[in-house]
C-alpha positions as CSV (number, residue, x, y, z in Angstrom):
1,X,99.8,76.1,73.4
2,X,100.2,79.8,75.2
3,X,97.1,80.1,77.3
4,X,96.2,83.8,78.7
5,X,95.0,83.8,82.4
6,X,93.3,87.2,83.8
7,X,93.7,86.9,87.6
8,X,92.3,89.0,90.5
9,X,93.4,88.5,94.3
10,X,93.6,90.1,98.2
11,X,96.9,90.6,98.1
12,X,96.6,90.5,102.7
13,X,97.8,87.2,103.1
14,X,100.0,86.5,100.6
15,X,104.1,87.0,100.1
16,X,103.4,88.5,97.1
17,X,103.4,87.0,93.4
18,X,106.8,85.1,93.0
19,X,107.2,81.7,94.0
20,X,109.2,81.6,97.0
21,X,110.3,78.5,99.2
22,X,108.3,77.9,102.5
23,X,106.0,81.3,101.5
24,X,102.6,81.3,100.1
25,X,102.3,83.3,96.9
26,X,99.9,84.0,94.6
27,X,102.3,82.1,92.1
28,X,103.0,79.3,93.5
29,X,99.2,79.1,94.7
30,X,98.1,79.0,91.3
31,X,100.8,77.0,89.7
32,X,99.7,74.3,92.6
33,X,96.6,74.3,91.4
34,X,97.8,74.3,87.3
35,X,99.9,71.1,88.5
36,X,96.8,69.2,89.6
37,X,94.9,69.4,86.7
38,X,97.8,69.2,84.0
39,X,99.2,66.3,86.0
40,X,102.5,68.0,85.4
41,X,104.6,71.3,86.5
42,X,103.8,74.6,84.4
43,X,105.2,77.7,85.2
44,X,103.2,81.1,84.9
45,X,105.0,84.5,83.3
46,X,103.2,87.9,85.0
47,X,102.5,90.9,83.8
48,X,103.8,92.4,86.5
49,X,105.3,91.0,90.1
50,X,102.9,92.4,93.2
51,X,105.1,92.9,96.4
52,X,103.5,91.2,99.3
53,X,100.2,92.6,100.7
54,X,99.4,94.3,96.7
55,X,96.1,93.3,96.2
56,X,95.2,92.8,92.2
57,X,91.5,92.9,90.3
58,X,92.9,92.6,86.7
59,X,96.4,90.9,86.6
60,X,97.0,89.2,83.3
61,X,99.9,85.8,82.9
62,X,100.5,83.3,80.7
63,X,101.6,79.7,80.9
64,X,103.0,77.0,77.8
65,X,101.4,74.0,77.7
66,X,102.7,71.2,75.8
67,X,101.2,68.6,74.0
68,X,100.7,66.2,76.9
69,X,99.1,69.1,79.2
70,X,97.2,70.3,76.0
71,X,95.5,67.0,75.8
72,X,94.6,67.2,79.6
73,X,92.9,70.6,79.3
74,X,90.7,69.2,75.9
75,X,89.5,66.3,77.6
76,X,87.6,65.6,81.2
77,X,86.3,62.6,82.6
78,X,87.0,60.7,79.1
79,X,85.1,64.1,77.1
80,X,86.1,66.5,74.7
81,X,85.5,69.9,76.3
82,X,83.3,72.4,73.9
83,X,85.7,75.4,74.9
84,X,89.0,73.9,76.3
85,X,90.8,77.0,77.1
86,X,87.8,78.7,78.1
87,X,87.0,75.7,80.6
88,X,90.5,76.0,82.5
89,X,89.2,78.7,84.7
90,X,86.8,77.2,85.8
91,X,88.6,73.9,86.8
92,X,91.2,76.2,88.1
93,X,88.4,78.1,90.9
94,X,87.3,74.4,91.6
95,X,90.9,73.3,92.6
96,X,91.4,76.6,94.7
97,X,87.8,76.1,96.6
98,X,84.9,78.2,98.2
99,X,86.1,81.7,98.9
100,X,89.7,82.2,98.2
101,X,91.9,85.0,97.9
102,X,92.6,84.5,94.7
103,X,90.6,83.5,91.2
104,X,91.3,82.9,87.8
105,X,88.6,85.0,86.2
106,X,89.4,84.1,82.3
107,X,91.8,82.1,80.4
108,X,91.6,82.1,76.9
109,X,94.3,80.7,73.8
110,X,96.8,83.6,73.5
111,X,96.7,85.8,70.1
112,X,99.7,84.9,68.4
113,X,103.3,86.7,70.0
114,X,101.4,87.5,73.1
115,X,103.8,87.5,76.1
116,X,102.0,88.6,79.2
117,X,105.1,90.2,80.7
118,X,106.6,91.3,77.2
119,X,103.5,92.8,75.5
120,X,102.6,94.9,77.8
121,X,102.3,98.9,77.0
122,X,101.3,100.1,80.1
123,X,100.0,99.2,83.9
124,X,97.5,101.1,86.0
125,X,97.7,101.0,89.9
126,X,95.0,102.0,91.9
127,X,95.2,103.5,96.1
128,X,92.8,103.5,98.5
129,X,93.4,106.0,101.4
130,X,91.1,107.1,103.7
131,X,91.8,110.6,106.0
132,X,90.7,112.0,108.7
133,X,87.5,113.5,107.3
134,X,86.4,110.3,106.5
135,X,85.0,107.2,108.7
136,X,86.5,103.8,108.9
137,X,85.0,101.3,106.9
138,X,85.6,97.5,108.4
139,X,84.8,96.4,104.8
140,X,87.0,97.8,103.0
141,X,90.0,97.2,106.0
142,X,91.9,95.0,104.0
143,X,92.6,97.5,100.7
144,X,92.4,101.0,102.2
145,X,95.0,102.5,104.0
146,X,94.0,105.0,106.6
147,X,95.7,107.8,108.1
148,X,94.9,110.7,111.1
149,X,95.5,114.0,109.0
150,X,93.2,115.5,106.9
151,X,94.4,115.8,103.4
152,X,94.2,118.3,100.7
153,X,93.9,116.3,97.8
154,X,94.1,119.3,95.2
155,X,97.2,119.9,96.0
156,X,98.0,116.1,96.1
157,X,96.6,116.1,92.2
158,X,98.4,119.0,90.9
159,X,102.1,117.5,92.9
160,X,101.3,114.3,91.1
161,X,100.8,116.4,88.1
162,X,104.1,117.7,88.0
163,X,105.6,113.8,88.0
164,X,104.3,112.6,84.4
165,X,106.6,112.3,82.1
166,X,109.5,109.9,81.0
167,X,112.2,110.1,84.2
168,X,114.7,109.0,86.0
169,X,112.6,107.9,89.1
170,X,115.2,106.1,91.6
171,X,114.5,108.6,94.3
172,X,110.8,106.7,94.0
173,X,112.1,103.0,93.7
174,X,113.6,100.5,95.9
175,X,117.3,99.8,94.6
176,X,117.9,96.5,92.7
177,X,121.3,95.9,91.1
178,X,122.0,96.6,87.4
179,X,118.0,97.4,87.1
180,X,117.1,100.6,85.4
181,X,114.6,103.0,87.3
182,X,114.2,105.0,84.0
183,X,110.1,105.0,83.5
184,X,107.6,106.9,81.8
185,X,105.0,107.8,84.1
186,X,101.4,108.2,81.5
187,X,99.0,109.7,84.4
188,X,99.1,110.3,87.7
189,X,95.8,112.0,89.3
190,X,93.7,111.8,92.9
191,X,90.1,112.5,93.4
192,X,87.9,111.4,96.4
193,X,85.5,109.0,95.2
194,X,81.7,109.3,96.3
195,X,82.4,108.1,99.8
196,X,85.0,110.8,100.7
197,X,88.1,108.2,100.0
198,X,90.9,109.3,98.5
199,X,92.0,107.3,95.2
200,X,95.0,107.7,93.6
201,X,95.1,106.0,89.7
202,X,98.7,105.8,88.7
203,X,99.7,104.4,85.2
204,X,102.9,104.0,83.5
205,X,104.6,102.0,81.2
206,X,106.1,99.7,83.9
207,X,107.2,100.4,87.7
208,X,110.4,99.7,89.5
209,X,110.1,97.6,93.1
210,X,107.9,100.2,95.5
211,X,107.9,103.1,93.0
212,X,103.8,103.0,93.6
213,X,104.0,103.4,96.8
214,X,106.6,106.0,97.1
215,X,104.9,108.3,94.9
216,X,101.4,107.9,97.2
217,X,103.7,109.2,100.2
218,X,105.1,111.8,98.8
219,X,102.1,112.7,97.5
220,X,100.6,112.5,100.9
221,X,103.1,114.6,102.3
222,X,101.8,117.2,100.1
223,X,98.4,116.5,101.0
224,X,99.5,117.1,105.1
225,X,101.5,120.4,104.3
226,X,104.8,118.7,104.9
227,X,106.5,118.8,101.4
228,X,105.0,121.5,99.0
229,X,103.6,120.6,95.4
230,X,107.0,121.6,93.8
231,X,108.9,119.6,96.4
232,X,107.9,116.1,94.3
233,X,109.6,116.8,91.0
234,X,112.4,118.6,93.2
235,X,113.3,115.4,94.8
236,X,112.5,112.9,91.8
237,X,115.5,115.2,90.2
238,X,117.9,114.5,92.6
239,X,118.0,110.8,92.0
240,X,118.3,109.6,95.2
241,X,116.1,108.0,98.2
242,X,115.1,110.3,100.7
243,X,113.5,110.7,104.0
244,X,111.2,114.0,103.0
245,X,108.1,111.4,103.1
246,X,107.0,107.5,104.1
247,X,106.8,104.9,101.9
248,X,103.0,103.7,102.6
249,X,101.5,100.2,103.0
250,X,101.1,97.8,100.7
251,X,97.6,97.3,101.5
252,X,95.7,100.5,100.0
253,X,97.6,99.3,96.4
254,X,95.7,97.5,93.9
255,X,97.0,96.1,90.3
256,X,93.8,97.3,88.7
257,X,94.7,96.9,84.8
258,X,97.1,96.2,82.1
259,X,97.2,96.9,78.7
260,X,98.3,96.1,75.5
261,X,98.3,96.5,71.8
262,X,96.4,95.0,68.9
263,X,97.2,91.3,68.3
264,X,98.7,92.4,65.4
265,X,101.0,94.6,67.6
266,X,102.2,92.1,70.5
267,X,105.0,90.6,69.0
268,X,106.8,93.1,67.8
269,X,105.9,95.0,71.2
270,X,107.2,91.9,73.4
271,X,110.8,92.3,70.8
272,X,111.0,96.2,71.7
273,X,110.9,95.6,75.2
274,X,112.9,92.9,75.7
275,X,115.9,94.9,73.7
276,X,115.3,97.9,75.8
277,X,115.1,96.0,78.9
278,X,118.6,94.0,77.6
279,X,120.1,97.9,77.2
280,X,118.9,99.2,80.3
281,X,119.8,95.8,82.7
282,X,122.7,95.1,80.8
């Protein structure tokens, strides 16, 4: 049984998603938490990996359950549950506690060829950053980046205009062996939201390790007068990492959604992207 989890979590004091020896991660949290109610191991697949301090409000996994750890979820305390799958979640939030960092908003029986990882079409990132002309806000600390400068963020929009498109983007990513950097970047925009903060909303069909992040500073760098709006596709085009502009923190980013197709869709999606992936990688 494939059961779909939709996960949200402050990324502050976690290592990130994956499972890592000695580390706390959001993976191996949760998958702590799976054990104790299936009585067994199960291991969760991502939609997409969150580097440590990426805070998410909609990331979406799924986990195999067999028959034995089926059974588990269907019954409790000697009862047949009305809405097994449904019910996981909320065992799940009662393993995890009173206030924690990260919660298990919905789980629900997987449409047939869903693979969380696999089925995906696109993912939408969201960044908090708060200038100079703009006050500090203590509650928001812990997903806003701030910075001293004052920022023009029309001529931060119209840089991260000239970005979309399907590209090469290893001047924007972190290097990992025999891993493509080719992506297609769907939209790329930044407004200031009602409070004067500004918030990037960056979506693509999937993003190499720190590509997020990169494209914020660069777009920042814009925003202070240090690169001009041309500057961006400039160095995108010359394929390699650069010192033009600062990566920024982790803590402004947000995984805020991730979609994918009709059910009818997902398992011939999940095939495409795995060939393409095996073509790319290989």
């Amino acid at each position: 049984m494939r059961i779909r989890l939709d996960i949200a979590y402050d990324g502050t004091h976690f290592r990130g998603w994956a499972k890592q020896p000695g580390l706390r991660t959001v993976q191996g949290t949760l998958e702590a938490a799976l054990a104790r109610i299936l009585g067994s191991e199960a291991q969760l697949v991502v939609a997409g990996r969150t580097d440590a301090g990426v805070h998410a409000a909609d990331q979406v996994a799924h986990v195999d359950l067999d028959d034995a750890q089926w059974s588990r979820v269907q019954t409790r305390h000697g009862q047949a549950a009305a809405d097994p799958a449904g019910s996981l979640a909320r065992r799940i939030r009662g393993v995890l506690g009173s206030y924690p960092d990260v919660t298990v908003t919905r789980t629900s029986v997987a449409p047939d060829g869903f693979d969380a990882r696999f089925s995906a079409v696109w993912r939408r990132y969201s960044y908090r950053l708060a200038d100079a002309t703009v006050g500090y806000d203590p509650m928001r600390r812990n997903d806003t980046t701030t910075i001293r400068a004052a920022l023009d963020v029309e001529r931060m929009d119209a840089a991260a205009q000239t970005l979309i498109g399907l590209h090469d983007f290893a001047a924007y990513c972190k290097p990992r062996e025999e891993a493509t950097t080719i992506r297609t970047l769907l939209d790329y925009r930044w407004t200031r939201d009602r409070d004067g903060v500004l918030v990037a909303a960056v979506k693509a069909d999937a993003f190499c390790h720190s590509m997020v992040r990169a494209l914020v500073g660069a777009c920042t760098a814009v925003g202070e007068g240090k690169l001009e709006v041309a500057d961006v596709a400039r160095l995108r085009d010359e394929l390699t990492r650069t010192s033009a502009f600062k990566v920024l923190p982790a803590r402004g980013l947000t995984l805020a959604e991730v979609g994918y197709p009709a059910d009818e869709l997902l398992a011939s999606r999940a095939e495409q992207t795995r060939a393409r992936r095996d073509r790319d990688d290989g």
